[in-house]
mmCIF file of the C-alpha atoms, coordinates in Angstrom:
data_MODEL
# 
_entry.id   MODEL 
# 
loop_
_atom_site.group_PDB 
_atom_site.id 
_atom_site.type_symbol 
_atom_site.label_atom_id 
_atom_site.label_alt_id 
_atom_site.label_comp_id 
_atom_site.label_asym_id 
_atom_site.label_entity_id 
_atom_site.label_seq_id 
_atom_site.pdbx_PDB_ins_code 
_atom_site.Cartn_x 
_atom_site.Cartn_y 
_atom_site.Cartn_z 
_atom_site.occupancy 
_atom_site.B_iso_or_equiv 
_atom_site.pdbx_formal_charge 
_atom_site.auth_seq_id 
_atom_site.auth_comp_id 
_atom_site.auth_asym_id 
_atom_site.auth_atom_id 
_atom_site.pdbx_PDB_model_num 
ATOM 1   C CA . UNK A 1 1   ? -12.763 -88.286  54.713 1.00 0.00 ? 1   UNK A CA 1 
ATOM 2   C CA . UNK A 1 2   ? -12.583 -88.052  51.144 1.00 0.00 ? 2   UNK A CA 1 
ATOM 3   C CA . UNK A 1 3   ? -13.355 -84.653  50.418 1.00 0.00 ? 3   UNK A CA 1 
ATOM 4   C CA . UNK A 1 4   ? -10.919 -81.757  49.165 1.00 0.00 ? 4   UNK A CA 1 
ATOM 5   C CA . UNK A 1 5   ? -9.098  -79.426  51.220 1.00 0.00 ? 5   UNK A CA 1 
ATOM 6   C CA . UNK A 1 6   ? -9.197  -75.994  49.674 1.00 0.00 ? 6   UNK A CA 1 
ATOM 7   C CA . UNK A 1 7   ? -6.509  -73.283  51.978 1.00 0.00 ? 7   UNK A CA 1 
ATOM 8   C CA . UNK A 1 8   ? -6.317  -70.256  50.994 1.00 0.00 ? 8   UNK A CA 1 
ATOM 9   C CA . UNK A 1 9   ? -3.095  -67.836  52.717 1.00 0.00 ? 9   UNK A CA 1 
ATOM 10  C CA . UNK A 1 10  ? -2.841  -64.816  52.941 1.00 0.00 ? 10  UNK A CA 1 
ATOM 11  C CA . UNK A 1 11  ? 0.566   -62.985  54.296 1.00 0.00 ? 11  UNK A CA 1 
ATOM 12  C CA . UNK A 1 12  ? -0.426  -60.190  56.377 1.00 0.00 ? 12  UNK A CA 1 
ATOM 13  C CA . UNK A 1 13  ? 2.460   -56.954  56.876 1.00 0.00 ? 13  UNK A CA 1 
ATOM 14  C CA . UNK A 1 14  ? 4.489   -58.265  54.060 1.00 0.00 ? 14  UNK A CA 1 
ATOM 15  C CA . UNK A 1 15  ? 6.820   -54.745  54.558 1.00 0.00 ? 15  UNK A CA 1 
ATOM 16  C CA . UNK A 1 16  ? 7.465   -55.728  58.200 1.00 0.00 ? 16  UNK A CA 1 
ATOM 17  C CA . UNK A 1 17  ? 8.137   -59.017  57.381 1.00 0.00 ? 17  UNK A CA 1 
ATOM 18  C CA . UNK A 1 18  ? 11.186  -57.712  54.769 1.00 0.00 ? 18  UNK A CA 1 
ATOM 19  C CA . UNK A 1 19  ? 12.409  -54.889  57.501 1.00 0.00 ? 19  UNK A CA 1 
ATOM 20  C CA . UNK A 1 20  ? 12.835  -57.330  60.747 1.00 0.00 ? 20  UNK A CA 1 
ATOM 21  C CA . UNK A 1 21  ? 14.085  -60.390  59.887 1.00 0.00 ? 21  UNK A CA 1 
ATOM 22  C CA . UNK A 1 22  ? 13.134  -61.648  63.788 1.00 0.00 ? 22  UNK A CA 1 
ATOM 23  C CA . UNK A 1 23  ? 9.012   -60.606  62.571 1.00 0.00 ? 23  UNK A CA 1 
ATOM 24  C CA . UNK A 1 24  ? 6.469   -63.750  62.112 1.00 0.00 ? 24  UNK A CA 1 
ATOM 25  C CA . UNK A 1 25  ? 4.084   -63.405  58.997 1.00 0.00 ? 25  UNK A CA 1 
ATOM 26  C CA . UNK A 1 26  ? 0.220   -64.243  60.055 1.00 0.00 ? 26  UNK A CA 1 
ATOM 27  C CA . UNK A 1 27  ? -1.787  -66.606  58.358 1.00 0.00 ? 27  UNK A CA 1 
ATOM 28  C CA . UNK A 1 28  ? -5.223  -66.838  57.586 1.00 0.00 ? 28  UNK A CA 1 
ATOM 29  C CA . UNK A 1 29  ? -6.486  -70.150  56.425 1.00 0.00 ? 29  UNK A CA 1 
ATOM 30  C CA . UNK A 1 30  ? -9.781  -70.530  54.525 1.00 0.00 ? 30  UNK A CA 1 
ATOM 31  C CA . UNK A 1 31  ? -11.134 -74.418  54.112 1.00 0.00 ? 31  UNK A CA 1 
ATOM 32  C CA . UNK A 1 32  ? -14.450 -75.621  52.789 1.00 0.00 ? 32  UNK A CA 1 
ATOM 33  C CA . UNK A 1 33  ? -15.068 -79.138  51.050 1.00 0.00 ? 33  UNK A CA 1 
ATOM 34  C CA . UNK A 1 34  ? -15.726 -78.730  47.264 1.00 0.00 ? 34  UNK A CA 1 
ATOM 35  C CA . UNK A 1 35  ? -17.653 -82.429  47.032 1.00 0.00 ? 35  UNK A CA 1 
ATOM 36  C CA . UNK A 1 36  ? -20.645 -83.603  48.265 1.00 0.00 ? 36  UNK A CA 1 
ATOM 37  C CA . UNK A 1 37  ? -20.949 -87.310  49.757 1.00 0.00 ? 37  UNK A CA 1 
ATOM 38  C CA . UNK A 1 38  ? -24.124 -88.892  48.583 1.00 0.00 ? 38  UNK A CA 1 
ATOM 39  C CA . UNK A 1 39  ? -25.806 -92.209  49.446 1.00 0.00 ? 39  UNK A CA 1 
ATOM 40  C CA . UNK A 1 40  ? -27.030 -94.715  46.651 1.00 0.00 ? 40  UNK A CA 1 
ATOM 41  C CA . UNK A 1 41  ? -30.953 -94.736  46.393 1.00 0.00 ? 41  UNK A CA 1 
ATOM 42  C CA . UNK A 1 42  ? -31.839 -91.162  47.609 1.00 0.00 ? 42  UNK A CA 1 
ATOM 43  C CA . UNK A 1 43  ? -32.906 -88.220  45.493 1.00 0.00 ? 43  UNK A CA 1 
ATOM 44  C CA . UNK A 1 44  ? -30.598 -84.705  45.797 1.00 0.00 ? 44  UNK A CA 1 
ATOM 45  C CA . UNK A 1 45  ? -30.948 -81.564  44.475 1.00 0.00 ? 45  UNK A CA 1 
ATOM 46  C CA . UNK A 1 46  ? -28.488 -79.304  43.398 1.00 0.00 ? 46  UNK A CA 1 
ATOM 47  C CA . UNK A 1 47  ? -27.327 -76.297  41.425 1.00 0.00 ? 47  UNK A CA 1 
ATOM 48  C CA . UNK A 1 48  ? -24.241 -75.808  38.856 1.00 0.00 ? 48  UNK A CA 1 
ATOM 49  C CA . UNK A 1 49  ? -23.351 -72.213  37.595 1.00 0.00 ? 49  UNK A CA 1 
ATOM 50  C CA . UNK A 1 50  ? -22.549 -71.446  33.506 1.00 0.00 ? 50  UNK A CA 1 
ATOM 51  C CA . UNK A 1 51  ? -19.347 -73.611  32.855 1.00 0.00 ? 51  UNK A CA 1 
ATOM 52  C CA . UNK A 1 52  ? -18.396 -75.060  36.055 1.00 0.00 ? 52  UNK A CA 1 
ATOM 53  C CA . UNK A 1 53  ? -18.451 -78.226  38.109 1.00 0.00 ? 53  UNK A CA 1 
ATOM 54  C CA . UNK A 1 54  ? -20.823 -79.392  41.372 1.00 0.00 ? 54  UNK A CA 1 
ATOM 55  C CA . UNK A 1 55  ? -18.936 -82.883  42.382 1.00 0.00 ? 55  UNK A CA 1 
ATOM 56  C CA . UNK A 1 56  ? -20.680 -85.753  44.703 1.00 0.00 ? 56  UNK A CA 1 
ATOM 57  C CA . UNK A 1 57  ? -18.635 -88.772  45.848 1.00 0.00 ? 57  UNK A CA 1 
ATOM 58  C CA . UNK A 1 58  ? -20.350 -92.127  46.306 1.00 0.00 ? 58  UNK A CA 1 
ATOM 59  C CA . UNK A 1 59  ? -18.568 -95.558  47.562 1.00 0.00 ? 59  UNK A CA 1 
ATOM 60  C CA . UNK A 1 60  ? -19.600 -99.038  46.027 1.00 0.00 ? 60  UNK A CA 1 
ATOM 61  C CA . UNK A 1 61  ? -19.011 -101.985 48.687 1.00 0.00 ? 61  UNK A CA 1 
ATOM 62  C CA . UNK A 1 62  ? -19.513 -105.228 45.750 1.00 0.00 ? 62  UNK A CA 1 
ATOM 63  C CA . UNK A 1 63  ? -17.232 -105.565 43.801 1.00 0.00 ? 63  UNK A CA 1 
ATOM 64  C CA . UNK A 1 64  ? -19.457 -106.786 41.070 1.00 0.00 ? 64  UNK A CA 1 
ATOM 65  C CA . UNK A 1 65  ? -22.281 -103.875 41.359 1.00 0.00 ? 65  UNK A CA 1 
ATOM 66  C CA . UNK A 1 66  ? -23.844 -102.074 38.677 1.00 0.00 ? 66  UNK A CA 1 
ATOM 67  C CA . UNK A 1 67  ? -24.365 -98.357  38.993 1.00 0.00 ? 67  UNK A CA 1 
ATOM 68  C CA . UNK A 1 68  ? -27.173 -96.480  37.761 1.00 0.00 ? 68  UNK A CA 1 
ATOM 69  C CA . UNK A 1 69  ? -27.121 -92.440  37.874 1.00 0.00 ? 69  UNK A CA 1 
ATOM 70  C CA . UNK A 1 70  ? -30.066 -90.511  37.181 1.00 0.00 ? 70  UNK A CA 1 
ATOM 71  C CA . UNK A 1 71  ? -29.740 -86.578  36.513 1.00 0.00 ? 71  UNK A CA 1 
ATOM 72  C CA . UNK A 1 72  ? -32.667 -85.118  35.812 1.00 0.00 ? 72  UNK A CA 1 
ATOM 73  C CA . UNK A 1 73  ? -32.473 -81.268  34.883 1.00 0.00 ? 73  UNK A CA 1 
ATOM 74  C CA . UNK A 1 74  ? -35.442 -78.361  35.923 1.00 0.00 ? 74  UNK A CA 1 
ATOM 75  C CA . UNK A 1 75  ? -35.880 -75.435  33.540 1.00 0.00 ? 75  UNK A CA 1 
ATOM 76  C CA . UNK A 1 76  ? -33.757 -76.644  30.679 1.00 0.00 ? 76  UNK A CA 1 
ATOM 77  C CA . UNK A 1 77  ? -30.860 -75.978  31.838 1.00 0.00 ? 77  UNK A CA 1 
ATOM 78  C CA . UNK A 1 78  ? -29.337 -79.354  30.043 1.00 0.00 ? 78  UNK A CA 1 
ATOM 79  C CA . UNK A 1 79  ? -26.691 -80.150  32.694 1.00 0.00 ? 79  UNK A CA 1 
ATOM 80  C CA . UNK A 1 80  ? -23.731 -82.985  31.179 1.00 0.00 ? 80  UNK A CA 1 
ATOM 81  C CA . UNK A 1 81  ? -22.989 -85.375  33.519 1.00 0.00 ? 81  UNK A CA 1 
ATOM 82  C CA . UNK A 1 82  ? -19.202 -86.900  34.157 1.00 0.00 ? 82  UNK A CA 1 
ATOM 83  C CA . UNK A 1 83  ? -18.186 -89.822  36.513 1.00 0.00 ? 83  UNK A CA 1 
ATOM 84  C CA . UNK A 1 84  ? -14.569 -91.877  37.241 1.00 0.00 ? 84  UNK A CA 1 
ATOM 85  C CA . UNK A 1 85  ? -13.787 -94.159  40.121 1.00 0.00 ? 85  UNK A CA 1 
ATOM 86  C CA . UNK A 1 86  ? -11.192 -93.072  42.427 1.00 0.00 ? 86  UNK A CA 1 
ATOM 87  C CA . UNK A 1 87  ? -11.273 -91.097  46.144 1.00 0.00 ? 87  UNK A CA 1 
ATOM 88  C CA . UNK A 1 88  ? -9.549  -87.905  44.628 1.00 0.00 ? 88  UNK A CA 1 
ATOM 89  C CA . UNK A 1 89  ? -10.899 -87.880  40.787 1.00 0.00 ? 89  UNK A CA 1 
ATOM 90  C CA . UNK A 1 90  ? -12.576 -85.082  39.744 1.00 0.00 ? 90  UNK A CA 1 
ATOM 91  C CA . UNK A 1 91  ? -13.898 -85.561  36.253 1.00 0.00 ? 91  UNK A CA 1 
ATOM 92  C CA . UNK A 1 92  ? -14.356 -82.763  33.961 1.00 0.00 ? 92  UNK A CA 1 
ATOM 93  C CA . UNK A 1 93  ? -15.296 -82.849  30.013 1.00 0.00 ? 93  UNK A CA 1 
ATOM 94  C CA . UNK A 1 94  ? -12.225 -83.027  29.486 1.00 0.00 ? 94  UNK A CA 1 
ATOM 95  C CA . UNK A 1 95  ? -11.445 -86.059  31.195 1.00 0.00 ? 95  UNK A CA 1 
ATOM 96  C CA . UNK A 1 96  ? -13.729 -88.829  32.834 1.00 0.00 ? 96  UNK A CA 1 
ATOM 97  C CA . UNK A 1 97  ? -14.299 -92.345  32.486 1.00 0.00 ? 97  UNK A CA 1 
ATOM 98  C CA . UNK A 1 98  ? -17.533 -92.290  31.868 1.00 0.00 ? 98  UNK A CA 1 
ATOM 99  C CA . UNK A 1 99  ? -19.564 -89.454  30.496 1.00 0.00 ? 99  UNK A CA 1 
ATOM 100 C CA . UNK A 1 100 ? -23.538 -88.309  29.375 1.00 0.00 ? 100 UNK A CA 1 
ATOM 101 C CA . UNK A 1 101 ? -24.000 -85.106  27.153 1.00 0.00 ? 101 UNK A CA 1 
ATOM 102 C CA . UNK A 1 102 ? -27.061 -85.677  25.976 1.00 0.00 ? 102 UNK A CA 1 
ATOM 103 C CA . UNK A 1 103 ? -29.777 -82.786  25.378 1.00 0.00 ? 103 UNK A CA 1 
ATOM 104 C CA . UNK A 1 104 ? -32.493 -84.105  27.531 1.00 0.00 ? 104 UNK A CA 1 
ATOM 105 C CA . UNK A 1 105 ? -34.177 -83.598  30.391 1.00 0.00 ? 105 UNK A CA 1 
ATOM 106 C CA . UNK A 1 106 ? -33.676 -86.638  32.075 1.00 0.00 ? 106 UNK A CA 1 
ATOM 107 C CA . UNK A 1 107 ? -30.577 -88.774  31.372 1.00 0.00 ? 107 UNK A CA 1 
ATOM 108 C CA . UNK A 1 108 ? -29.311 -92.203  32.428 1.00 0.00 ? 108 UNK A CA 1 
ATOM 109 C CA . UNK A 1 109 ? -25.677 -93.485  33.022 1.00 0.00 ? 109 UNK A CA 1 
ATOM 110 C CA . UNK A 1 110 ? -25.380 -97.050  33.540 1.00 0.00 ? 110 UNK A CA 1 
ATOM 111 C CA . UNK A 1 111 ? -21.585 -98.378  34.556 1.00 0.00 ? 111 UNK A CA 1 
ATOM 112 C CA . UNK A 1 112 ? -21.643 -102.223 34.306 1.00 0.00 ? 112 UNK A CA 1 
ATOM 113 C CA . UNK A 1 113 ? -18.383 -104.367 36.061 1.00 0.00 ? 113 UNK A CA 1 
ATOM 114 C CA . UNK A 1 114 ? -17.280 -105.208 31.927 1.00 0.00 ? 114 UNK A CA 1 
ATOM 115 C CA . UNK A 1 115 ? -17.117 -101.266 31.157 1.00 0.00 ? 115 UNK A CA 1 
ATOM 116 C CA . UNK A 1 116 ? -14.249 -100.263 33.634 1.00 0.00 ? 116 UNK A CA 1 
ATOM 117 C CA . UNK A 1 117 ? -10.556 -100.066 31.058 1.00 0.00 ? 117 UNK A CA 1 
ATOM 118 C CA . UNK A 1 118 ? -8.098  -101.078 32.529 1.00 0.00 ? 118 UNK A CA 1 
ATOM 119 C CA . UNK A 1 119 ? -10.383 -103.958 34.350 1.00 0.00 ? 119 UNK A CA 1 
ATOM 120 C CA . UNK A 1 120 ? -10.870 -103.467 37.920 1.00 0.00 ? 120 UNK A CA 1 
ATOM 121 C CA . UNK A 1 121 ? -13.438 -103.777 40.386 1.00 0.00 ? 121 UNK A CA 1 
ATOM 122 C CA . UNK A 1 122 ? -16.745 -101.757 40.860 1.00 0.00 ? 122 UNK A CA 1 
ATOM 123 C CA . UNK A 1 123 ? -16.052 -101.617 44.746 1.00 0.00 ? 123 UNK A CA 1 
ATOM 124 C CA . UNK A 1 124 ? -14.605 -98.266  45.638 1.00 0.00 ? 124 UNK A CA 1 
ATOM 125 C CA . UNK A 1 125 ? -15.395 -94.324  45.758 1.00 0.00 ? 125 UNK A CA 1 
ATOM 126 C CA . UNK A 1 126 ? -16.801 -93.226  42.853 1.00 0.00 ? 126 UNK A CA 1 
ATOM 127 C CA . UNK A 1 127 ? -17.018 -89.389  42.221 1.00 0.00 ? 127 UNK A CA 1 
ATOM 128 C CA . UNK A 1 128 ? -19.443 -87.609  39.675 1.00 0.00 ? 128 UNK A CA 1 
ATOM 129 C CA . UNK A 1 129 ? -19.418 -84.143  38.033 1.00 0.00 ? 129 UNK A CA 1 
ATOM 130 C CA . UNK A 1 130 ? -22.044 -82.245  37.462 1.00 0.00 ? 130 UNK A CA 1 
ATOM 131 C CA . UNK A 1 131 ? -21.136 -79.708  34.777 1.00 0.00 ? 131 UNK A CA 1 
ATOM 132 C CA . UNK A 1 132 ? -23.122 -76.611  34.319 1.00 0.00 ? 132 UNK A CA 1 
ATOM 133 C CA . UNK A 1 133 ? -23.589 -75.787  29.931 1.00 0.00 ? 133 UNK A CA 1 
ATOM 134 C CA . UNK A 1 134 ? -25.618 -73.192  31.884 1.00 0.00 ? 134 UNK A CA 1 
ATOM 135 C CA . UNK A 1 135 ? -26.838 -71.745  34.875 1.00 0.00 ? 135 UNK A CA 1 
ATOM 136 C CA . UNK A 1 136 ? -29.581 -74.394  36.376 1.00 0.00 ? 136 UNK A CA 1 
ATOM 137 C CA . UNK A 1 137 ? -30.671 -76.466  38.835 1.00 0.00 ? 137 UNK A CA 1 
ATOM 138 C CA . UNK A 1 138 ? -31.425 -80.543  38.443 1.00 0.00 ? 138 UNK A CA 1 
ATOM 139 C CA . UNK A 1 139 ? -31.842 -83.709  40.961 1.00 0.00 ? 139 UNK A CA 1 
ATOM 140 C CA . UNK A 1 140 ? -29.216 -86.365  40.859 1.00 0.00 ? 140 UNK A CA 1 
ATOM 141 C CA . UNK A 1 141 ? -29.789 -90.012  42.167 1.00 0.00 ? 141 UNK A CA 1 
ATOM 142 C CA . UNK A 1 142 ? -27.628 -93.240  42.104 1.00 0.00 ? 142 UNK A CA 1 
ATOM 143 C CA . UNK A 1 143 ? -28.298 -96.561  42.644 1.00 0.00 ? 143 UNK A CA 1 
ATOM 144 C CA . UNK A 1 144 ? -26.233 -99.755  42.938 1.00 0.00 ? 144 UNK A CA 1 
ATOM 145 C CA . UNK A 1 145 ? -26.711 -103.497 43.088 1.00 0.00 ? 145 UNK A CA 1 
# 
């Protein structure tokens, strides 16, 4: 629940296909989940290649919580942290509600009820991005209360 569907299809004997008009084209379907569900006060690890994204989804159940997400990067591999609320965001650099860039080792994000435009409360799935300035490897918690 939650997490996105990637399919991939591939048309096998496209020439037999156009010749026999009575022929069925074959399928092959390819899914994996691109997020990662996490729980609030545990530790992960993770890795994010040169320019892309690693994504973790997280729900809040009050509506009035706080949220408090820790990234942490090994190596210096200065990895930018992006979050918005909703079960199918995906935040990039480009577009987030909330965002961290700075050059640090260890950054904070805190997300208060009074920060969310247009109001709305902090009960709900919340979905980060990870994004990868470079190739490295980091540990991501998040708390809430």
């Amino acid at each position: 629940m939650g997490h996105v569907l990637t399919i991939g299809v591939k048309f096998t004997q496209m020439m037999k296909m156009l010749e026999d008009p009575n022929h069925r084209p074959t399928f092959t379907i390819l899914a994996s989940s691109m997020i990662t569900r996490i729980l609030p006060n545990h530790q992960y690890f993770g890795a994010v290649a040169k320019d892309n994204y690693a994504y973790y989804e997280f729900n809040v159940y009050d509506k009035n919580s706080t949220i408090e997400i820790t990234l942490t990067s090994f190596k210096s591999s200065d990895p930018d942290l992006y979050v918005t609320k909703g079960l199918f965001a995906r935040p990039t650099k480009e577009r987030s509600q909330f965002s961290s860039e700075l050059t640090v080792e260890s950054e904070s994000l805190t997300i208060r009820p009074n920060d969310l435009y247009p109001k709305s409360d902090m009960d709900g799935t919340w979905v980060i991005a990870v994004y990868g300035k470079k190739e490295g490897s980091y540990s991501l918690t998040v708390s809430t209360g």
